[in-house]
C-alpha positions in Angstrom: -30.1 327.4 199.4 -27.3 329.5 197.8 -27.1 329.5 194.0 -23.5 331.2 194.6 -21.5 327.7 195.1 -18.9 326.5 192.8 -18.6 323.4 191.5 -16.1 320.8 189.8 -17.5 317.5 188.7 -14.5 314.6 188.1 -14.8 312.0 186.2 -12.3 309.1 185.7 -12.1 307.5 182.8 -10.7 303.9 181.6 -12.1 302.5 178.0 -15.3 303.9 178.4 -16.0 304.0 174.9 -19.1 306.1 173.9 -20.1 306.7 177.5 -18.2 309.7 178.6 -19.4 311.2 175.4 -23.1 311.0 175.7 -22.8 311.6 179.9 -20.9 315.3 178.5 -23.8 315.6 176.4 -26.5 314.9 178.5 -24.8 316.9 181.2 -24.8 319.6 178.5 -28.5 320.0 178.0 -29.1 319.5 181.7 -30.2 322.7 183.1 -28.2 324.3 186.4 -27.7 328.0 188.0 -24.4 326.9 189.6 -21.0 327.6 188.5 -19.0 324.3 187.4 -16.3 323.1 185.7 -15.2 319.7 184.4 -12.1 317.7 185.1 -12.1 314.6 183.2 -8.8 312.2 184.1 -7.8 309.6 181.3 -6.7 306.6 183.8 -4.8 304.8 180.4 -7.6 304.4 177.8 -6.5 303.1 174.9 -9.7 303.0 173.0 -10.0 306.6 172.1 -12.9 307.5 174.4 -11.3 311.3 175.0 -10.4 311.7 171.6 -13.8 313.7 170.9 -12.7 316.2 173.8 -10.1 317.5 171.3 -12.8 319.9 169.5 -16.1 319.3 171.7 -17.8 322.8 172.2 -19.3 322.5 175.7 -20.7 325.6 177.8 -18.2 325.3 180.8 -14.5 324.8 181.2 -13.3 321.6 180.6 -9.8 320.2 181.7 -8.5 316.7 181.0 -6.1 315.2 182.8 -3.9 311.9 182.0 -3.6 309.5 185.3 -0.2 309.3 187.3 1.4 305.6 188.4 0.8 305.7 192.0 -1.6 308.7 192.4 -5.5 308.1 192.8 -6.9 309.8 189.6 -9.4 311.1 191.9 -7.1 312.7 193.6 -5.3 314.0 191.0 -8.3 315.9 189.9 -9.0 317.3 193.2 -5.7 319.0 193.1 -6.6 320.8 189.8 -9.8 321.7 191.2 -11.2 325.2 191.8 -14.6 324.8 192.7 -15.7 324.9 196.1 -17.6 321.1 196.3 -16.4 318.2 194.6 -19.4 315.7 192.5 -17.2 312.7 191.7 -19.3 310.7 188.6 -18.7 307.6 186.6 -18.6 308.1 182.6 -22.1 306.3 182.2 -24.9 308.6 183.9 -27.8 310.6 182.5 -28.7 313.7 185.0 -31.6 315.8 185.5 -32.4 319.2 185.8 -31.2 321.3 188.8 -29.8 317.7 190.1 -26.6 319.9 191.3 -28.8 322.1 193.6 -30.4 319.4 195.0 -27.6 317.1 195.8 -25.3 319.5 197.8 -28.7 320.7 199.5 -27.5 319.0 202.8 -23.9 319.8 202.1 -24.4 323.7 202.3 -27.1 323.0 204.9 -24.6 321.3 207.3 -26.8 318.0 207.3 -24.1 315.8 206.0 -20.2 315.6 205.3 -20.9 314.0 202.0 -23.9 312.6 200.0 -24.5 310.0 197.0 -27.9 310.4 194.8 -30.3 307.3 194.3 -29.8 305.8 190.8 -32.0 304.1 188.1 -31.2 302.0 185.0 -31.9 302.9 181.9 -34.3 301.0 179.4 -31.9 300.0 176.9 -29.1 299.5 179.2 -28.0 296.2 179.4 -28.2 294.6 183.1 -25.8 296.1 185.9 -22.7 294.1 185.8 -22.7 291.6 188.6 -19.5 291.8 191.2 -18.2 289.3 193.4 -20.0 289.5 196.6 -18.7 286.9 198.4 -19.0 288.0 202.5 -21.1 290.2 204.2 -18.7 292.8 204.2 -18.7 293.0 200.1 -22.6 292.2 199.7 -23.3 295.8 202.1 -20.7 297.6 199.8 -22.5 296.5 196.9 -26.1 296.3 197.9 -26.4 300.5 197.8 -27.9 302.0 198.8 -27.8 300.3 202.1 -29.9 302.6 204.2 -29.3 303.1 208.4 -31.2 305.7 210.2 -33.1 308.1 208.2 -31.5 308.8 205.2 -28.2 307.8 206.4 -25.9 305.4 204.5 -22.4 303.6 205.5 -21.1 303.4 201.9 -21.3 305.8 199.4 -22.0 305.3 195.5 -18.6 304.9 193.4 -21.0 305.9 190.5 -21.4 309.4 192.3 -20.4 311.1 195.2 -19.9 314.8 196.5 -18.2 317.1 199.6 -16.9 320.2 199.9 -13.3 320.0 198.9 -12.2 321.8 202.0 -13.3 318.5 203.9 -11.9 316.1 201.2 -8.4 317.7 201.8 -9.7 317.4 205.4 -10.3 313.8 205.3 -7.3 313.0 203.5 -8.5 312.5 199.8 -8.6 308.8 198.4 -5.8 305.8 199.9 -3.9 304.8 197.5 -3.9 301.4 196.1 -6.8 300.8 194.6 -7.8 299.3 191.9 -11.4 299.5 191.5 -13.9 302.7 192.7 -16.2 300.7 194.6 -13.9 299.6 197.3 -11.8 303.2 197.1 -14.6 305.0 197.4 -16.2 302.2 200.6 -12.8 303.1 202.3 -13.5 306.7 202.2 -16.9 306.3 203.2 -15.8 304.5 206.0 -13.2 307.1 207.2 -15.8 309.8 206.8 -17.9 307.7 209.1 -14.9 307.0 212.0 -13.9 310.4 211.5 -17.0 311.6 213.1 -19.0 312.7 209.5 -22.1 311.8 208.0 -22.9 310.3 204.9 -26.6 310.7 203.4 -28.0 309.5 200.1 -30.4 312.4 198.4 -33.4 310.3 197.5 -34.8 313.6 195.4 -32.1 313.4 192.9 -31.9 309.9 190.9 -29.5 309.7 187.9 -30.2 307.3 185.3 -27.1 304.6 184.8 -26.3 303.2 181.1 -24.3 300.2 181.3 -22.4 299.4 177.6 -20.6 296.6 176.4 -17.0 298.5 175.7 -13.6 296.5 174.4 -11.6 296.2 176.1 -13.6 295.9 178.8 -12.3 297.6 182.3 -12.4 294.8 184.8 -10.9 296.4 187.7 -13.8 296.2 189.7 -13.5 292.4 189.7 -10.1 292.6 191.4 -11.2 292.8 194.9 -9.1 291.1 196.8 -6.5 292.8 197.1 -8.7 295.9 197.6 -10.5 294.1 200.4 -7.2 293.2 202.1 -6.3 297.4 201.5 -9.0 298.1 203.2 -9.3 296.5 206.1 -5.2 296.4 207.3 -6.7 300.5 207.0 -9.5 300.1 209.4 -10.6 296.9 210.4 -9.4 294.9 214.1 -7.4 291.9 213.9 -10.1 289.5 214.1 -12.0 291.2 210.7 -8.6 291.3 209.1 -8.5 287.9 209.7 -11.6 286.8 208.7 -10.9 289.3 205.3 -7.7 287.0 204.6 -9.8 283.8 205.2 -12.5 284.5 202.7 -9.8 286.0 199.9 -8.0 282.4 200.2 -10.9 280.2 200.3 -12.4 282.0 197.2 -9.2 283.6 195.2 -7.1 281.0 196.5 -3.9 281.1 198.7 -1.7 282.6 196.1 -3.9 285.7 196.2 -2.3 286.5 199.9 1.6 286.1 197.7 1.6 290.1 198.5 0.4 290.6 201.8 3.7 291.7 203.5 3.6 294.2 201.1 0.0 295.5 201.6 0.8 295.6 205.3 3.6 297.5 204.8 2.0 300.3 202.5 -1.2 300.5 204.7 0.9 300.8 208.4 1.9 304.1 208.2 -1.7 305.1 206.9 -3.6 303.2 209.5 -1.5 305.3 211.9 -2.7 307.9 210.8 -6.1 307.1 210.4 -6.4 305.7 213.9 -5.3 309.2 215.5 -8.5 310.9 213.9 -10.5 308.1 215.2 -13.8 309.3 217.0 -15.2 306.0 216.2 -14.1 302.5 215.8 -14.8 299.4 213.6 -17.2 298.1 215.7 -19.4 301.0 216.3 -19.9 301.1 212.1 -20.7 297.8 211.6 -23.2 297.9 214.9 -24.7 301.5 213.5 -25.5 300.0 210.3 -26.1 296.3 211.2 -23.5 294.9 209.6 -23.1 291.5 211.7 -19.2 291.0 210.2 
């Protein structure tokens, strides 16, 4: 492959405590013959967690970025990028040598729009904090990787994803509204996929996950109901919408559905837009990848 690509890596943060320090630090020692830079966006912390970045001596550039009301922070980072492919990362990985080279093997090879490495847990991590998987919509989101044919996925990892940012513009960069990664980052996958792209996990490259009790804690990814209700006004057919606003009553109760009217109306002109770069439809994921929902 070509050692002459450019990278950024993005990571958001939210009261991460001493995570994004030791993922910097481990990303420091971690050896690599590409070219990258690192945009970090402060999504409101208010525990200090970037505070070290002030006078931390690391190797590459490093910009930090403080999150806008009512602009994905991955997005915002995107904008500031200069790097020819994108590696989106949570604050709480470990990574191995040459783990850039291998995971955007299949990008610069043409073999896949975007791709997601395989993760394992570290020993002293505490477990992998459970999220509400009620449905079989959520349970395939969650359960990743979820493998189709070959080393084809339909969701890709929240923890870590990359594309070139050529197609990220492409694509449209991350729908706003969300409030946790997992579901943001399953509605991308999802347009890649109905946009006629590929997602592919890179089973060669496996990043090691720390999980930390941190105060305050951020519980965003528990909040997926109205994420789930985002998502599918954006892609789904009437009768999945529907059975999307069934399960969100029966297990957040009816309450939860108070904003509807007002999800509908920020999704409509989006879906629009979505539908016109359609090569695929709803039902041809969920049939690709076995989804019976």
């Amino acid at each position: 492959m070509s050692f002459q690509a450019t990278v950024s890596i993005i990571i958001t943060v939210k009261n991460d405590g001493v995570d994004l320090f030791m993922t910097m630090e481990s990303l420091k020692v971690s050896r690599t013959l590409l070219s990258y830079e690192v945009i970090i966006v402060n999504d409101g912390s208010i525990d200090g967690c970037c505070d070290f970045l002030m006078n931390y001596k690391f190797p590459r550039p490093i910009r930090m970025l403080r999150g806008q009301s009512g602009v994905p922070s991955r997005n915002l980072a995107a904008a500031h990028a200069t790097g020819e492919y994108l590696i989106f990362c949570s604050p709480r990985l470990y990574f191995e040598d040459e783990w850039m080279e291998l995971l955007l093997e299949p990008l610069i090879a043409g073999a896949a729009d975007c791709v997601s490495p395989a993760f394992t847990l570290h020993e002293s991590s505490r477990a992998k904090p459970k999220r509400s998987s009620e449905g079989v919509l959520l349970q395939s989101v969650y359960d990743f990787p979820r493998i189709g044919s070959g080393t084809e996925i339909p969701w890709l990892s929240g923890e870590c994803f990359a594309l070139s940012r050529e197609r990220f513009q492409d694509i449209g960069g991350m729908a706003d509204g969300f409030s946790s990664k997992e579901l943001e980052t399953a509605e991308f996958s999802l347009r890649v996929w109905l946009f006629g792209g590929i997602c592919r996990i890179v089973p060669q490259v496996a990043l090691m996950q720390v999980f930390r009790h941190n105060f305050p804690s951020d519980d965003s990814g528990n909040k997926w109901e109205a994420d789930l209700l985002r998502l599918a006004c954006l892609h789904l057919n009437e009768r999945r919408i529907a059975a999307c606003r069934e399960l969100i009553s029966r297990f957040g109760g009816p309450e939860i559905l108070r904003n509807e009217s007002v999800i509908l109306d920020s999704a409509e002109l989006l879906r629009d837009k979505y539908a016109s770069r359609r090569i695929y439809d709803d039902s041809w994921f969920f049939d690709r990848f076995g989804i019976s929902f």
